[in-house]
C-alpha positions as CSV (number, residue, x, y, z in Angstrom):
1,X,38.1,12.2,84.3
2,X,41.3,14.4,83.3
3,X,41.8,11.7,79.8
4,X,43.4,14.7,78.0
5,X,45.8,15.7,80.4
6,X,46.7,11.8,81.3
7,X,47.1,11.8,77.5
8,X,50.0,15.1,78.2
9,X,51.8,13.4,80.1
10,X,52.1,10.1,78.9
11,X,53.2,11.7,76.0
12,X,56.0,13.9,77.6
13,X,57.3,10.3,79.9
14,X,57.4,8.4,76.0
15,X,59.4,11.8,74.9
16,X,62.1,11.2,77.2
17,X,62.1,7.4,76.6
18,X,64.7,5.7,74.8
19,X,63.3,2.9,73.4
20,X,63.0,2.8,70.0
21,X,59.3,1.6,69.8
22,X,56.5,3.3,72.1
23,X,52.6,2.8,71.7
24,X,50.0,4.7,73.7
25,X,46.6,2.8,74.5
26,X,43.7,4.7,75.7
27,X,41.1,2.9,76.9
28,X,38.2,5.1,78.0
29,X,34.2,5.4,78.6
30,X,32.2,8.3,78.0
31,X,31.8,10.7,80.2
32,X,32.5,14.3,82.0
33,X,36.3,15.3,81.4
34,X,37.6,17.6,84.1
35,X,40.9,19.2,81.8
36,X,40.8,22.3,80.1
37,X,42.8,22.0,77.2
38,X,42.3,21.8,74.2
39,X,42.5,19.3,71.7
40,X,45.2,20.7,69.2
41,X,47.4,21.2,72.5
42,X,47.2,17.4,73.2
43,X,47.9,16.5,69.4
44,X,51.4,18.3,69.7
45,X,52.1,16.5,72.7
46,X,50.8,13.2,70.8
47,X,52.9,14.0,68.0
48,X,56.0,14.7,70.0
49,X,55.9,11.9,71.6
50,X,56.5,9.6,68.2
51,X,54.1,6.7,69.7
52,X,51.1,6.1,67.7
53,X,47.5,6.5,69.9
54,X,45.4,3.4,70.0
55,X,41.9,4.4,71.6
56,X,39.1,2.1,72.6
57,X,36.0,4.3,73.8
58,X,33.2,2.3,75.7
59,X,29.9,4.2,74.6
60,X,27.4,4.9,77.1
61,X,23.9,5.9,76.9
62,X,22.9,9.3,77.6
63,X,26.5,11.1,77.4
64,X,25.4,14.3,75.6
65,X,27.8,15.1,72.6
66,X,27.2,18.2,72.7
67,X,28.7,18.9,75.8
68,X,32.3,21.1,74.9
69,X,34.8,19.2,77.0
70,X,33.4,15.6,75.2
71,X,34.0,17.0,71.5
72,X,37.7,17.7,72.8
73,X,38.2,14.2,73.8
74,X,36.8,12.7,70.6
75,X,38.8,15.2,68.1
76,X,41.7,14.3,70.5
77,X,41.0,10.6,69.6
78,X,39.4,11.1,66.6
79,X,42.2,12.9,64.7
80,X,45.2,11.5,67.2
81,X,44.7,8.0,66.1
82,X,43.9,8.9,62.4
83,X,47.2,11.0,62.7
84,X,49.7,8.6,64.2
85,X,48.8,5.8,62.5
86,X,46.8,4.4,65.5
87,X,43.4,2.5,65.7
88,X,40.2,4.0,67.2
89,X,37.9,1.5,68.2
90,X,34.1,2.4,70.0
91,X,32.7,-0.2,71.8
92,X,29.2,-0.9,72.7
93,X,29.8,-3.4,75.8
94,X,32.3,-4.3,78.5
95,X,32.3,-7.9,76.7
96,X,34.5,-6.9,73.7
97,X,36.8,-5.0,75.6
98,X,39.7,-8.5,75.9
99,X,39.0,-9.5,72.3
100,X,39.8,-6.2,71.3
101,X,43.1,-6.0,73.4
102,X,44.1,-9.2,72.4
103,X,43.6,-8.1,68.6
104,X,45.7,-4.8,69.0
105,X,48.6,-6.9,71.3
106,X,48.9,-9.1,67.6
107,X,49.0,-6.3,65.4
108,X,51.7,-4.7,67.5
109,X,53.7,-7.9,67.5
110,X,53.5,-8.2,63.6
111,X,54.5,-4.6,62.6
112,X,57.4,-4.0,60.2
113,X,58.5,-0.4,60.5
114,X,59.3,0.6,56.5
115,X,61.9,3.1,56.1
116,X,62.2,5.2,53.1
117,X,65.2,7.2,52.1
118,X,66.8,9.0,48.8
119,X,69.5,10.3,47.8
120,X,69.9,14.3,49.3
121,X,70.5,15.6,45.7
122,X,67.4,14.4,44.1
123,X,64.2,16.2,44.5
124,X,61.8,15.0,47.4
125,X,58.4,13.3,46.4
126,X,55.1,15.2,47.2
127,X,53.7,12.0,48.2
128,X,54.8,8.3,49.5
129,X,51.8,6.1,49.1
130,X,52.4,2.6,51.3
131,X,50.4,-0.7,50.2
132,X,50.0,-4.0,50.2
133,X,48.7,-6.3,48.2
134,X,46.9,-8.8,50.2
135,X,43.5,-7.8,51.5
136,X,43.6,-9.2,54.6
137,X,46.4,-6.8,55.8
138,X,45.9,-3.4,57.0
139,X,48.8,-0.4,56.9
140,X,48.7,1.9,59.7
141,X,51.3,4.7,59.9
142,X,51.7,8.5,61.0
143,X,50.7,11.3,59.2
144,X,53.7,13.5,58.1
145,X,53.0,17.2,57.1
């Protein structure tokens, strides 16, 4: 498969978009991958592209990870979901794959987007921590150096 450079591009199309809320969904299974990039390459194309990275990986047996090209695609995931506030998901079996679609479709129809602002003169926080109270809720959101 060429996963990573699909992931490029998708990224540069939901650059030039103009709506206001973009997702990406990967939905993958193990397996040789054909592009020769590397994975911090794809990251700043994730990142650019301001959609969080949802990835759902069917695992297969006897895909080496070892193999160079397979440890780009899982940091791409990996770190790409973890970055963007995205979900990364492995599955074991084709059976879980329209429960699990299902389950991301109602998270992204219940998302708030939380904006935080100040005042320009005061003096920007080292850290925003973002939490909830109820247990049954999970927070998701991007990474920001």
């Amino acid at each position: 498969s060429y996963l990573l450079s699909a992931i490029i591009e998708t990224s540069r199309a939901l650059r030039r978009s103009r709506e206001s809320r973009r997702v990406m969904v990967v939905m993958t299974t193990q397996g040789p991958e054909f592009s020769e990039i590397g994975y911090q390459t794809v990251l700043e194309y994730v990142r650019d592209s301001g959609a969080p990275l949802h990835s759902f990986v069917l695992r297969r047996e006897g895909v080496s990870p070892t193999d160079p090209a397979a440890q780009e695609v899982e940091l791409t995931l990996a770190v790409g979901t973890r970055m963007t506030g995205g979900r990364r998901e492995d599955l074991l079996t084709a059976m879980g794959i329209t429960a699990r679609f299902r389950s991301l479709a109602a998270e992204l129809n219940n998302q708030y987007q939380v904006v935080y602002a100040r005042p320009p003169a005061l003096i920007p926080p080292k850290t925003i921590d973002v939490g909830v109270k109820r247990p049954d809720v999970v927070v998701r959101a991007p990474r920001i150096p």
